[in-house]
C-alpha positions in Angstrom: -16.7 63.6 75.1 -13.9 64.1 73.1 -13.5 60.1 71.2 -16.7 61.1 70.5 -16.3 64.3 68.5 -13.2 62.6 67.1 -15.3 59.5 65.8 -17.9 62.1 64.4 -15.3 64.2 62.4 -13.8 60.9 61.3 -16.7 60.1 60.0 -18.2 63.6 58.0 -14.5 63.6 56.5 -15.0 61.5 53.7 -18.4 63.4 53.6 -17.0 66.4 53.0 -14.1 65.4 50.9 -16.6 63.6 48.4 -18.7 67.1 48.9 -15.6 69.4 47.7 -14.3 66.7 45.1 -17.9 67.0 43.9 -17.7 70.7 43.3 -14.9 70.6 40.9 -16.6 68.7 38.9 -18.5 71.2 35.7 -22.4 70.9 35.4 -22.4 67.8 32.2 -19.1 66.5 32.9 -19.1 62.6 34.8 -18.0 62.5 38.3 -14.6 61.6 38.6 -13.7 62.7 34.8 -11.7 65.7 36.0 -13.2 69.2 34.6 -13.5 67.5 31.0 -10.9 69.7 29.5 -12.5 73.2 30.7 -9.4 74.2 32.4 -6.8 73.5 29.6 -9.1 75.2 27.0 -9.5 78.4 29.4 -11.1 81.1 27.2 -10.5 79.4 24.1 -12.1 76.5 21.8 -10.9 73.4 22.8 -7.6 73.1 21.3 -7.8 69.4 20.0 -9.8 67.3 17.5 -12.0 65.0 18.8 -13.7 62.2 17.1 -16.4 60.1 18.8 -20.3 59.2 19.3 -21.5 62.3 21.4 -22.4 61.7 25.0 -25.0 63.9 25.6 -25.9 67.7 24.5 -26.4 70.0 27.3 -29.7 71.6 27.8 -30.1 74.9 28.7 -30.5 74.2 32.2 -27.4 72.5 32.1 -25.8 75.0 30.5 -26.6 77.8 32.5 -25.1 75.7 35.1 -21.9 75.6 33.5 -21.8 79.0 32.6 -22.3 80.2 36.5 -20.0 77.0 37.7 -17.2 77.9 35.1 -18.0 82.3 35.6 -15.8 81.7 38.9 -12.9 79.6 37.7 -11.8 79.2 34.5 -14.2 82.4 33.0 -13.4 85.0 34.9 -13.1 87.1 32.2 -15.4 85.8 29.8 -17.1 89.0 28.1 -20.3 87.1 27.5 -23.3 87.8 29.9 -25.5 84.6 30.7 -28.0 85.1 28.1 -25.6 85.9 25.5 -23.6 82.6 26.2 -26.9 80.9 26.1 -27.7 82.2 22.9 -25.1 81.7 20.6 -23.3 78.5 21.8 -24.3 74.6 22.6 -22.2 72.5 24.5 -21.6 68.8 24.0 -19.8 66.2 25.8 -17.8 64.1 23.5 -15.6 60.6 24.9 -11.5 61.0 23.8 -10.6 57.5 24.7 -11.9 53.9 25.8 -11.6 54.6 29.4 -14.5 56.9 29.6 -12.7 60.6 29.8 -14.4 63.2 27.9 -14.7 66.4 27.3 -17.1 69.6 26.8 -16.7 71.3 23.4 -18.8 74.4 22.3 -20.0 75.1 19.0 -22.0 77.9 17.7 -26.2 77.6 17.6 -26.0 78.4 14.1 -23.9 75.1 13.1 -26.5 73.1 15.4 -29.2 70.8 14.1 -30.8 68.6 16.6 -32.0 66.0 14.1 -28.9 64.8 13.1 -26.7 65.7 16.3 -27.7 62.2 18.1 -25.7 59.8 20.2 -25.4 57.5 17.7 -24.1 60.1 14.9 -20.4 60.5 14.8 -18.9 63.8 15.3 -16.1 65.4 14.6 -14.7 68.8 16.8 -11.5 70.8 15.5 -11.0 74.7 16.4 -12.0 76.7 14.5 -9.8 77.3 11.4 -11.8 79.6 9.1 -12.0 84.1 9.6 -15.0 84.4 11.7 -18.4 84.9 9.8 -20.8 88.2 11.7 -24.3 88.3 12.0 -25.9 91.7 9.6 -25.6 93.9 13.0 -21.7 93.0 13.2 -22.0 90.6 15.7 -19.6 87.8 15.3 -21.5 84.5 15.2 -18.8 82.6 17.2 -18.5 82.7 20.8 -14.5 83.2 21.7 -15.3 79.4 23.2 -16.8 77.6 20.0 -14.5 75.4 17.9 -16.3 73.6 14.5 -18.2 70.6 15.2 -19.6 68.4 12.3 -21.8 65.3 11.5 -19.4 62.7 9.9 -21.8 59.4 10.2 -25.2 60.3 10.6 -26.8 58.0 13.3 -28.0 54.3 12.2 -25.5 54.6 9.4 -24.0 51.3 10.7 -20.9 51.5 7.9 -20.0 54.6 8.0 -18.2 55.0 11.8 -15.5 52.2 10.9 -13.8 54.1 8.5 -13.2 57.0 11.2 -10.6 56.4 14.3 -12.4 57.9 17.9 -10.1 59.6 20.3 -8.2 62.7 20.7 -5.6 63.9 17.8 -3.1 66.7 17.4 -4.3 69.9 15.9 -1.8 70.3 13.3 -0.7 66.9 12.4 -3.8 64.5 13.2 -1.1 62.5 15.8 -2.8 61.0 18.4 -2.4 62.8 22.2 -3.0 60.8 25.4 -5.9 62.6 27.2 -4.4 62.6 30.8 -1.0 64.3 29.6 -2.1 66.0 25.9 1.4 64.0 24.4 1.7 62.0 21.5 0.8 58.2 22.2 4.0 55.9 22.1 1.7 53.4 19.5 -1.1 56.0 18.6 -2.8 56.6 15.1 -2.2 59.2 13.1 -5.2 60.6 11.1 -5.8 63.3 8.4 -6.8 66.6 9.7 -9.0 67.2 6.9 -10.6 64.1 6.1 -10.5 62.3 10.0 -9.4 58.7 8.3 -6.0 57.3 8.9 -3.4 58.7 7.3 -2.5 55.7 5.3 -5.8 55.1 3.8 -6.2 58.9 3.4 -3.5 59.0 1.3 -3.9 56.1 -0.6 -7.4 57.5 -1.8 -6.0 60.6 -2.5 -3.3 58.8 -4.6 -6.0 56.9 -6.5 -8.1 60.0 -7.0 -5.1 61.9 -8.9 -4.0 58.3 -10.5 -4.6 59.0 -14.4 -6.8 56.8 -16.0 -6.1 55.0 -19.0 -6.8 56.2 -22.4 -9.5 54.9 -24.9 -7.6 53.0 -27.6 -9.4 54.3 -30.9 -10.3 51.1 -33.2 
């Protein structure tokens, strides 16, 4: 009798270790991708800029998911009820590197417009930077979770993407961060914070733009 039981727990073991790996895992986040950067963001926007193609936007289904998933971890104390969360944020999954991490980034309803937020648009996340904006009843029209996404390639716009590096970039600086470890690559890019092209090239159309132009020789 007892091989038995001990060949049946040996085999609901891996059962239930794929069962409770499977929990930690946040409604619209890929299995095995970690928590998609829920837990190093806590109760603030996502702390990094992300450029890439968006994975998918999370329905509302998918978000009320999250919401009640995340209510017991990471949101404890969220101040948002459900329906408030629901109402003034969207969530979308965006990739931070070629090995298929991602991670969830909120924005606010109000900067949302489904016909140009496709998968084949490329976006750009930062925190937000700007003094929060209120709705006429005082209402502040960020959540405390929603950073600033925006459209920088509009999908089918097939020149547009390769003048933008994808992946994950210091705050600050535009340096490039490893996803696993949120460090500075050894051999990363380094982008422009402000206009999300390489630094280089950033500054070498900034140079051009300020470059006086000759004067008209009078005849």
């Amino acid at each position: 009798m007892l091989p038995r039981l001990l060949l049946v727990l040996s085999l609901l073991l891996p059962c239930l270790d794929a069962a409770r790996a499977e929990e930690n895992v946040p409604p619209g986040c890929p299995k095995g991708s970690g928590d998609c950067g829920l837990s190093a963001s806590g109760l603030e926007p996502f702390d990094a800029i992300v450029v890439g193609h968006p994975l998918k936007i999370l329905s509302d289904d998918e978000m009320r998911a999250l919401y009640r998933w995340a209510k017991t971890r990471m949101w404890k104390d969220f101040p948002d009820d459900e329906a408030d969360y629901l109402a003034r944020n969207r969530v979308m999954l965006l990739p931070v590197d070629a090995a298929g991490r991602a991670v969830l980034v909120h924005m606010a309803v109000t900067d949302y417009i489904p016909e140009v937020y496709l998968p084949g648009a490329l976006i750009r996340y930062t925190p937000r930077a700007m003094p929060e904006t209120y709705y006429p009843d005082g209402r502040p029209v960020h959540s405390v979770l929603a950073g600033c996404a925006g459209v920088m390639c509009t999908a089918g716009d097939a020149a547009c993407p390769g003048d933008y590096p994808r992946g994950m970039f210091r705050f600050n600086d535009g340096v490039e961060l490893d996803p696993r470890t949120r460090k500075p690559l050894a051999h990363g890019r380094h982008i422009d914070p402000i206009s999300m092209r390489e630094r280089a090239a950033a500054m070498r159309e900034q140079q051009k733009s300020h470059k006086p132009q000759n004067a008209v020789s009078m005849q």
